[in-house]
MMTF fields as JSON, N, C-alpha, C and O atoms, coordinates in Angstrom:
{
  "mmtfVersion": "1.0.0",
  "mmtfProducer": "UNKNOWN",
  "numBonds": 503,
  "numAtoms": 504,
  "numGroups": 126,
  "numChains": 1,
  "numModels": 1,
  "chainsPerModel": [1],
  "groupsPerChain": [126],
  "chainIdList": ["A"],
  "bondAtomList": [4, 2, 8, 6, 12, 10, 16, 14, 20, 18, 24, 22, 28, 26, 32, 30, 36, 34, 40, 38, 44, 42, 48, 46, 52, 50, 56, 54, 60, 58, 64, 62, 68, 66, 72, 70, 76, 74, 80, 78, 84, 82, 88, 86, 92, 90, 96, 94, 100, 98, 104, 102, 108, 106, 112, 110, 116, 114, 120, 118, 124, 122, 128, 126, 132, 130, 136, 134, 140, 138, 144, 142, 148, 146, 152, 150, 156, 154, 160, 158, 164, 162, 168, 166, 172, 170, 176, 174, 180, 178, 184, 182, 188, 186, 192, 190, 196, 194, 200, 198, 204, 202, 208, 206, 212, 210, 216, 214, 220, 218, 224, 222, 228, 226, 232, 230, 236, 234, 240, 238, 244, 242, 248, 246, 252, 250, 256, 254, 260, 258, 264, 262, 268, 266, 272, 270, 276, 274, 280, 278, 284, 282, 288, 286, 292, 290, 296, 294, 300, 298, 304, 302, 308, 306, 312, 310, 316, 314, 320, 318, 324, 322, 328, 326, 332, 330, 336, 334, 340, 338, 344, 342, 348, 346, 352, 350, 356, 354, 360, 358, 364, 362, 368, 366, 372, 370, 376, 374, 380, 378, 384, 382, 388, 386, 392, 390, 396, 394, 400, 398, 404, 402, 408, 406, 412, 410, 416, 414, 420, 418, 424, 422, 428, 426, 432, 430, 436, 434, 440, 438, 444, 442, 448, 446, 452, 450, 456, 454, 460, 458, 464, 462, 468, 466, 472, 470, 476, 474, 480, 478, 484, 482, 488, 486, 492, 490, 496, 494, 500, 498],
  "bondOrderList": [1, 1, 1, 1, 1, 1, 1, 1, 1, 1, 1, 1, 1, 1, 1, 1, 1, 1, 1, 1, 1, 1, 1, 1, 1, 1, 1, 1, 1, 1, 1, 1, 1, 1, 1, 1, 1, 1, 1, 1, 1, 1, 1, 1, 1, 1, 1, 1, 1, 1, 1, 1, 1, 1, 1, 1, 1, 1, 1, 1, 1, 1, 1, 1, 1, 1, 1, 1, 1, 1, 1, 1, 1, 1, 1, 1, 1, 1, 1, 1, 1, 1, 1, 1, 1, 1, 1, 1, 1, 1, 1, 1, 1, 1, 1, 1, 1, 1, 1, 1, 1, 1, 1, 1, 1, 1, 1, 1, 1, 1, 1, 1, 1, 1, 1, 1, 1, 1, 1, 1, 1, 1, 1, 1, 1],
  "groupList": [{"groupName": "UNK", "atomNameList": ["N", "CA", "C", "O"], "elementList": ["N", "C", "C", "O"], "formalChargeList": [0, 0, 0, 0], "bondAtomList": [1, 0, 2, 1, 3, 2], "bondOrderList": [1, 1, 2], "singleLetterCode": "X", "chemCompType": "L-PEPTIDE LINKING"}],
  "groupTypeList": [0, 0, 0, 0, 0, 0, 0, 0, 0, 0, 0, 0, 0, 0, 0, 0, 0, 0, 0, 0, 0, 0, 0, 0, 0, 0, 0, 0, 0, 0, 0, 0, 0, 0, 0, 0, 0, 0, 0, 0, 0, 0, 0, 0, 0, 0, 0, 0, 0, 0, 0, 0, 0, 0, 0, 0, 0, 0, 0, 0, 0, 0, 0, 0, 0, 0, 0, 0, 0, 0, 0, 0, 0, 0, 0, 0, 0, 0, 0, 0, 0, 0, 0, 0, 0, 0, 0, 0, 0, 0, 0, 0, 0, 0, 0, 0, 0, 0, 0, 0, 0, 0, 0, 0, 0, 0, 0, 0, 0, 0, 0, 0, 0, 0, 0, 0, 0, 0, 0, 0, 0, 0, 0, 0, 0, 0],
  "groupIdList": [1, 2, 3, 4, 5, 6, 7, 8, 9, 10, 11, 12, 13, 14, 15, 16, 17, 18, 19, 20, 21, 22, 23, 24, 25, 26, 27, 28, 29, 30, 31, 32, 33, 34, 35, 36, 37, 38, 39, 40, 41, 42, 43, 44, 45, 46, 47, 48, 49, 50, 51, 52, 53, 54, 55, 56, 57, 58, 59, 60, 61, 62, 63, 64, 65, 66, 67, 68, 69, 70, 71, 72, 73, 74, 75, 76, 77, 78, 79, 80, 81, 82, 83, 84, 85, 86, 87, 88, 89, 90, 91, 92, 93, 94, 95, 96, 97, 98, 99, 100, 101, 102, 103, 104, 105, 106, 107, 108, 109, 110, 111, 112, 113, 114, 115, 116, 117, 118, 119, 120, 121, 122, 123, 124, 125, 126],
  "secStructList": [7, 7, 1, 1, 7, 7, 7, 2, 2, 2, 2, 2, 2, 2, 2, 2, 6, 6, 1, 1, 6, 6, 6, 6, 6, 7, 7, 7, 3, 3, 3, 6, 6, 3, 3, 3, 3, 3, 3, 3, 3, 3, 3, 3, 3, 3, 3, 3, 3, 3, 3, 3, 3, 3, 7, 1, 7, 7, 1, 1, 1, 1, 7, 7, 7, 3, 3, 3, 3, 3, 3, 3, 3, 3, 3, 3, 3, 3, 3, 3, 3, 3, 3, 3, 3, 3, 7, 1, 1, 7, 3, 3, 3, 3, 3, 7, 7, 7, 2, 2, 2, 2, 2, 2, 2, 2, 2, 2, 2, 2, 2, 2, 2, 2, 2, 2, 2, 2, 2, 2, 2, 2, 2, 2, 6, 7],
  "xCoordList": [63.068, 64.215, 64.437, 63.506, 66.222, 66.028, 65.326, 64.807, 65.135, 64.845, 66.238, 66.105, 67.003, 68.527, 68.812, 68.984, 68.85, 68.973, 70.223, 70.688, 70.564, 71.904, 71.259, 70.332, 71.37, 70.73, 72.154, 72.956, 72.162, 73.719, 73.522, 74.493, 72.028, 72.478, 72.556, 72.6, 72.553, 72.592, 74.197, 74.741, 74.732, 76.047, 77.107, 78.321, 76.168, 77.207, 76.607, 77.199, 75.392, 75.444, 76.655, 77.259, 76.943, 78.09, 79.461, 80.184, 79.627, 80.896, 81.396, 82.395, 80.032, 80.074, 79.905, 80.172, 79.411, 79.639, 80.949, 81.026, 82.029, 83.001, 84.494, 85.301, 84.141, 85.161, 85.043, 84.767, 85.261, 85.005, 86.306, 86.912, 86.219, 87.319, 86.927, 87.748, 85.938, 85.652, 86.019, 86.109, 86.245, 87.21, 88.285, 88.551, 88.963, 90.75, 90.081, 90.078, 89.76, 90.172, 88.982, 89.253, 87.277, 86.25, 85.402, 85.544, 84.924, 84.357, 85.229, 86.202, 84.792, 85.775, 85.339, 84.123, 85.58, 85.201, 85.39, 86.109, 85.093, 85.666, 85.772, 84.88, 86.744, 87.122, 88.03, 88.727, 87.319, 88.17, 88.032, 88.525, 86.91, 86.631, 87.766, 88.061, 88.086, 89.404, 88.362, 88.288, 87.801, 87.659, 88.843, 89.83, 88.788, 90.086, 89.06, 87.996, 89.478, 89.097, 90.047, 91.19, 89.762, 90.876, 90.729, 89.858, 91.861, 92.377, 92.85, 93.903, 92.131, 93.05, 92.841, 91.878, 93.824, 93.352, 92.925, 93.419, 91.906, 91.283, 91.352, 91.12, 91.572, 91.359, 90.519, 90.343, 90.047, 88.75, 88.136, 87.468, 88.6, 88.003, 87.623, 88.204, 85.717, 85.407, 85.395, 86.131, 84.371, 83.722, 82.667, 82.708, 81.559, 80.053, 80.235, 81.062, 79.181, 78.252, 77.437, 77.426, 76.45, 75.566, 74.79, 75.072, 73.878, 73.067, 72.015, 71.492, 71.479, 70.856, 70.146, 70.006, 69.597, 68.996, 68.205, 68.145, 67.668, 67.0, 67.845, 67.971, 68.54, 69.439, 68.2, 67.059, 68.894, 68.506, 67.957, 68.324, 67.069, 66.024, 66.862, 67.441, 67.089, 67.757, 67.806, 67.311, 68.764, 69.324, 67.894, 67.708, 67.159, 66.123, 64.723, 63.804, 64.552, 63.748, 62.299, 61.315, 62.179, 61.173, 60.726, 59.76, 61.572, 61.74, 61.472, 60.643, 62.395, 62.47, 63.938, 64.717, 64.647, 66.045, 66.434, 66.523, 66.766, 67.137, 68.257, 68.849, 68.767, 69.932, 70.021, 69.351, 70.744, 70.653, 71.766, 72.298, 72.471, 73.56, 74.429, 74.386, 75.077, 75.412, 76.366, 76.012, 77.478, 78.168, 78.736, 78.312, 79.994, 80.692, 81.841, 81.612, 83.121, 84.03, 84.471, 83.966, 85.318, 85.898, 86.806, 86.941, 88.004, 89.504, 89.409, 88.876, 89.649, 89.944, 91.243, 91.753, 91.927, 92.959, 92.887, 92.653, 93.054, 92.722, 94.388, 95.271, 94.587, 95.67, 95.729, 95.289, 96.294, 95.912, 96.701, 97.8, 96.387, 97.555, 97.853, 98.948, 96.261, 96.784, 95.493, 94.493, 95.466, 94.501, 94.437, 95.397, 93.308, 93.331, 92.818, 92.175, 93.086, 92.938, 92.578, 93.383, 90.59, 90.503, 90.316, 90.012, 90.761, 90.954, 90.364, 89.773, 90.496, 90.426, 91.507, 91.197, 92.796, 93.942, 93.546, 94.174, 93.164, 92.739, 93.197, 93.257, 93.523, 93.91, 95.261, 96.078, 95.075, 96.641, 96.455, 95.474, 97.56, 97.167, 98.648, 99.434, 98.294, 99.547, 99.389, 98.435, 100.696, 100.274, 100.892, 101.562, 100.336, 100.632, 102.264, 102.516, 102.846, 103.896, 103.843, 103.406, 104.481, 104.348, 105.29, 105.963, 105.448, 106.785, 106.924, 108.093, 106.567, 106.853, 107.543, 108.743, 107.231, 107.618, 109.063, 110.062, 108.981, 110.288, 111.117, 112.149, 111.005, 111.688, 112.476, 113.64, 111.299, 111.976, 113.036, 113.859, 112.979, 113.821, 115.011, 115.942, 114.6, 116.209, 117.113, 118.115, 116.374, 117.081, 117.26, 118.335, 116.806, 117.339, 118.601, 119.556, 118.638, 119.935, 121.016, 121.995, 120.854, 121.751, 122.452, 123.435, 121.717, 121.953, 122.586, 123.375, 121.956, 123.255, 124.483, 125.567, 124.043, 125.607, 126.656, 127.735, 125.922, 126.685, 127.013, 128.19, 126.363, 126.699, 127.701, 128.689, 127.735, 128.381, 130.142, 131.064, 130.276, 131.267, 131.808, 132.884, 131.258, 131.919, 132.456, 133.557, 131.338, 132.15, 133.167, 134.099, 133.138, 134.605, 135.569, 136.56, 135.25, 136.57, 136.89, 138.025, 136.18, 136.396, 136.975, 137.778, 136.998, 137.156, 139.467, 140.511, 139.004, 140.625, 141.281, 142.464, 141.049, 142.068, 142.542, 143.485, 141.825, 142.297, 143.715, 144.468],
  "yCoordList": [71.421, 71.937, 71.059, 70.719, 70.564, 69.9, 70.34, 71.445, 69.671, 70.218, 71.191, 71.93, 70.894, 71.686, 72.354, 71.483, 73.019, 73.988, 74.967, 75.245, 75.341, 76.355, 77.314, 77.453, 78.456, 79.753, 80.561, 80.463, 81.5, 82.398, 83.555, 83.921, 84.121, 85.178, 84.512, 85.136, 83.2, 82.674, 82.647, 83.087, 81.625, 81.981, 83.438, 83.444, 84.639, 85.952, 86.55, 87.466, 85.894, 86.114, 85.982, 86.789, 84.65, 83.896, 84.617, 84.925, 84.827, 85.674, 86.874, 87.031, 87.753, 89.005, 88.746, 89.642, 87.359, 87.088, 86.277, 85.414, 86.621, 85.799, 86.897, 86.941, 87.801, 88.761, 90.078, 91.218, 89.833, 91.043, 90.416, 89.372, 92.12, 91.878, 90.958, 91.07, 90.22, 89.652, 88.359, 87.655, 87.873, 86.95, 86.25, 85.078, 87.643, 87.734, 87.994, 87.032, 88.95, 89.296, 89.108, 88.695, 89.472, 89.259, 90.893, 91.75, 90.998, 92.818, 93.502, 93.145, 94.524, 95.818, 95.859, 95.971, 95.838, 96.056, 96.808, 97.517, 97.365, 97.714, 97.297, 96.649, 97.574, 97.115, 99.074, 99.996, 98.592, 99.675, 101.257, 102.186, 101.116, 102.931, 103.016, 104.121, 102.109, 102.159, 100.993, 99.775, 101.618, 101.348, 100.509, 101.176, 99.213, 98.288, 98.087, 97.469, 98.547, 98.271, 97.361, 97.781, 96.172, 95.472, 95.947, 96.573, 95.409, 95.681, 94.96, 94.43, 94.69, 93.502, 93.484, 94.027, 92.804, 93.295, 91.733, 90.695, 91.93, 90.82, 90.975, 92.097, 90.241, 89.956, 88.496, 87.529, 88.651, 87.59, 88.016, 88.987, 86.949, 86.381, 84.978, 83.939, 85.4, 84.472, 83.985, 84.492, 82.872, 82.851, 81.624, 80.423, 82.646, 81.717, 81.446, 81.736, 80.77, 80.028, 79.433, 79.203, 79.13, 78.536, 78.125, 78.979, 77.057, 76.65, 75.915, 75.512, 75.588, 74.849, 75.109, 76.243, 73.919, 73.972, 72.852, 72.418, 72.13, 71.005, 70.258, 70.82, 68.727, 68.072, 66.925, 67.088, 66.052, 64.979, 64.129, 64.297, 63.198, 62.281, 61.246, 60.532, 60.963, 59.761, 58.671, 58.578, 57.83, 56.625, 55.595, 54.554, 55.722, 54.848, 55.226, 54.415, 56.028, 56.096, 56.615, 55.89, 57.551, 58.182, 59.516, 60.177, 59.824, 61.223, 62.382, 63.292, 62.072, 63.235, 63.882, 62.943, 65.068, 65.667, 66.831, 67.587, 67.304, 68.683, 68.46, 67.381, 69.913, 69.906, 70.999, 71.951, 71.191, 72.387, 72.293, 71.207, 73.15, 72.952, 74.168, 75.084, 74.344, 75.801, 75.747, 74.915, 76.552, 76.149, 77.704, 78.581, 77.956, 79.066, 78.62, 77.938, 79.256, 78.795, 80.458, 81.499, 80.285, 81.481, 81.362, 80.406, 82.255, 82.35, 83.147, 84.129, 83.362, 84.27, 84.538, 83.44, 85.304, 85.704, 86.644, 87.747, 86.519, 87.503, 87.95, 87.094, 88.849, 88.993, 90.177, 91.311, 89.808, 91.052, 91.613, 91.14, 93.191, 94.225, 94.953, 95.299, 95.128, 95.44, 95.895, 95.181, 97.241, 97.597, 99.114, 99.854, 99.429, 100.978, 100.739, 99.724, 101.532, 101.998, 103.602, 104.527, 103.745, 104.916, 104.528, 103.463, 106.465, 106.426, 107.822, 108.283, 108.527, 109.681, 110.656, 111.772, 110.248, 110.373, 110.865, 111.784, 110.583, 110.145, 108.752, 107.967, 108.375, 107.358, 107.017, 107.579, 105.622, 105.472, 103.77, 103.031, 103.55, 102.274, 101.337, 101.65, 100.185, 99.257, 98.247, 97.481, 98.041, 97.183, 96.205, 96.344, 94.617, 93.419, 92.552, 92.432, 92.231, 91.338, 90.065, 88.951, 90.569, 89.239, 88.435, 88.397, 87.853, 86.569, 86.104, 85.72, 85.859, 84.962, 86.151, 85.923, 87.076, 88.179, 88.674, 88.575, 89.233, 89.222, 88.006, 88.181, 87.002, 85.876, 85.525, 85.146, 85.806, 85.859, 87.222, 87.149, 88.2, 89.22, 89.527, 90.225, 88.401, 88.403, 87.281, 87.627, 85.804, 84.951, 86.135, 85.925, 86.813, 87.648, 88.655, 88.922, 89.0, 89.74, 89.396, 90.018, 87.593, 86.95, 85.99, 85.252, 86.245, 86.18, 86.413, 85.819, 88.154, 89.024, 89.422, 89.734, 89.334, 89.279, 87.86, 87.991, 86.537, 85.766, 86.114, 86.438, 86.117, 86.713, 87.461, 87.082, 88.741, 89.501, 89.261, 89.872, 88.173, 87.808, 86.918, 87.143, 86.298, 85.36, 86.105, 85.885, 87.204, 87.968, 88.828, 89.0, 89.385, 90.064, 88.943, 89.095, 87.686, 86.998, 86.698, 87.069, 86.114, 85.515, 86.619, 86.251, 87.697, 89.474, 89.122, 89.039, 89.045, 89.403, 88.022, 88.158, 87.463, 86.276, 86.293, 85.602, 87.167, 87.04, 88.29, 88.594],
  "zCoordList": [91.628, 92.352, 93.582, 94.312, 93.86, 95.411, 96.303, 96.149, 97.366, 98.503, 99.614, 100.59, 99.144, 99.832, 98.31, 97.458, 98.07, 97.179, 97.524, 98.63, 96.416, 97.328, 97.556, 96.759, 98.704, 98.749, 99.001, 99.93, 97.671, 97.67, 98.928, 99.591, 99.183, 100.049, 101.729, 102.789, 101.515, 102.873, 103.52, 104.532, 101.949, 101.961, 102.082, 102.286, 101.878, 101.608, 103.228, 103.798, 103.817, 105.209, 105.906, 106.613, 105.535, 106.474, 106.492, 107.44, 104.888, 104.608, 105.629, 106.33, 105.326, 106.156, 107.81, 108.611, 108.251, 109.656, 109.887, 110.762, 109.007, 109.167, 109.674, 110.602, 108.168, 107.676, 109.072, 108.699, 110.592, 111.251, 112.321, 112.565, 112.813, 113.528, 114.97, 115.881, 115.177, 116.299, 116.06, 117.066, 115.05, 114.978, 115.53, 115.792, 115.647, 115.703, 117.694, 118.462, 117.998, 119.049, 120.058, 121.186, 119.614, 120.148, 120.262, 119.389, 120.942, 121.465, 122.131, 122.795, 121.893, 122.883, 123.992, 123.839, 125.119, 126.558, 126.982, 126.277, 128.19, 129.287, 130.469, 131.018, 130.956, 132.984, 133.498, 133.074, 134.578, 135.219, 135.156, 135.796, 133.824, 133.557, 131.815, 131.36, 131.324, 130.403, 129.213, 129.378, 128.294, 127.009, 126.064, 125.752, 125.645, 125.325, 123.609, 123.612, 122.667, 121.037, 120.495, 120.311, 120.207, 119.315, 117.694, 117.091, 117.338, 115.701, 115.216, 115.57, 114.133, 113.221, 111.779, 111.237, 111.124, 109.427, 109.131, 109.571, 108.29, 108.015, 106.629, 106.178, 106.019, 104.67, 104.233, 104.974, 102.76, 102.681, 101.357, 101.002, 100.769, 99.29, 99.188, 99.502, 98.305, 98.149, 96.455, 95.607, 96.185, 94.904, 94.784, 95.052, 94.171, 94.163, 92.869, 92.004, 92.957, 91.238, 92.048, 93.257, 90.773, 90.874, 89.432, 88.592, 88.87, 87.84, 87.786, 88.825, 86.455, 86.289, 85.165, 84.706, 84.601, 83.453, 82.773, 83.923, 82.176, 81.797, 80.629, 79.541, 80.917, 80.195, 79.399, 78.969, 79.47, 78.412, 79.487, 80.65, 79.147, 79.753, 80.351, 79.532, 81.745, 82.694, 81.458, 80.335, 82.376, 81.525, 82.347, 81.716, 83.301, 84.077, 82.799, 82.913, 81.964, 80.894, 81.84, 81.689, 82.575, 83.08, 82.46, 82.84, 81.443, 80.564, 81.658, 81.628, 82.588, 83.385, 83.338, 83.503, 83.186, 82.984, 83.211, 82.243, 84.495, 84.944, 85.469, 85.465, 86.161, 86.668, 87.457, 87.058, 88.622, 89.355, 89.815, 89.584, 90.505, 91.605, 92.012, 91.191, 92.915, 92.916, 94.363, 95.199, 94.654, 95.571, 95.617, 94.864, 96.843, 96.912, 98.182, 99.181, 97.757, 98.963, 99.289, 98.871, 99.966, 101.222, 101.614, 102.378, 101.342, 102.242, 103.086, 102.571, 104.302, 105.574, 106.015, 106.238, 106.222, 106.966, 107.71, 107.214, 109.06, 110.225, 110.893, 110.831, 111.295, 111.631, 113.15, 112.959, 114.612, 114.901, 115.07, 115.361, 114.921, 114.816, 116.209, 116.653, 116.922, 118.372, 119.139, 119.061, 119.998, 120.683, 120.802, 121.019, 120.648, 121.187, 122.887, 123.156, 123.744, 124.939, 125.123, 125.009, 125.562, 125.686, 127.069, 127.606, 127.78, 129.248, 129.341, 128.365, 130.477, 130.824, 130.391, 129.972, 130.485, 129.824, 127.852, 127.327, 127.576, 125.89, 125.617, 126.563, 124.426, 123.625, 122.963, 122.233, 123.674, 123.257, 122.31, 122.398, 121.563, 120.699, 121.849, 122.743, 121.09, 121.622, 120.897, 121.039, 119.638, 119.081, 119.92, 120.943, 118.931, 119.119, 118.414, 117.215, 119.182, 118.921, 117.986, 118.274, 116.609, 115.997, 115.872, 114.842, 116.64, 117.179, 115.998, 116.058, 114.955, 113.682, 112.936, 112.783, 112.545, 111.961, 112.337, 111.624, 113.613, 114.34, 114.307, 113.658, 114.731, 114.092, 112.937, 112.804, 111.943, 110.166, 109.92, 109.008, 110.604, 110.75, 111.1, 110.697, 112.488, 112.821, 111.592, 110.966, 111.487, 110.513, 109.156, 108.593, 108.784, 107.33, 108.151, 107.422, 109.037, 109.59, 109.494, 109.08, 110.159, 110.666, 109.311, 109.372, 108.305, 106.583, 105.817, 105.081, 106.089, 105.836, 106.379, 105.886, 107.52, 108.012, 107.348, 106.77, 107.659, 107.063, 105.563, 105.401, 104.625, 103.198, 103.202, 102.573, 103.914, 103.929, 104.319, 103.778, 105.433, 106.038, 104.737, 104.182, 104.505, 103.579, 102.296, 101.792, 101.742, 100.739, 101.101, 100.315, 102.144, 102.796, 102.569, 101.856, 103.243, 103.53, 102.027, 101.732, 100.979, 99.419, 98.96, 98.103, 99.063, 98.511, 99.009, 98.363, 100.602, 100.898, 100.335, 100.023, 100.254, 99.659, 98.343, 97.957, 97.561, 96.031, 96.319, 95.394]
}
């Protein structure tokens, strides 16, 4: 067996130290007497393998022939959604602003409205 060998539960360590919400935002704190929890949706798929087995004798004629090897990759997507705030008051959330989102929202508005204008106007001319 190599000496670097794949080790899968080393790799599904990493996974699970990957896939958390400290990622996106870090720990919950406090300042001030006011408890701050971040939130975020994380999503995360991986996929392992791994093998090995004994092949045919090197082309160097030492009649030696194995094989091993084994690997795993990982997608992450972290996203944050916002914060809880506990107080003395109780708990209140506040989400987070997604400028890209809002963005694509307004361009689909401003879409339909155009669509729309143009089929009004193609509509009165006939």
């Amino acid at each position: 067996m190599p000496e670097h060998a794949f080790d899968p539960n080393a790799f599904i360590a990493a996974v699970n130290d990957t896939l958390t919400v400290r990622r996106v935002f870090g720990e919950a704190y406090e300042r001030a007497g006011t408890l701050v929890i971040p939130v975020a949706k994380v999503l995360g798929g991986t996929g392992l393998g791994s093998g090995g087995g004994e092949g045919p004798a090197d082309t160097e004629g030492d009649g030696v022939g194995s094989g091993h090897g084994g690997g795993g990759t990982l997608g992450v997507r972290a996203v944050p959604v916002g914060v809880y705030e506990v107080d003395e008051s109780g708990v209140r959330f506040h989400p987070t602003l997604d400028l890209n989102r809002a963005i694509l929202g307004g361009q689909i508005v401003v879409a339909a409205v155009v669509v729309t204008a143009l089929v009004t106007r193609a509509l009165r001319r006939r």
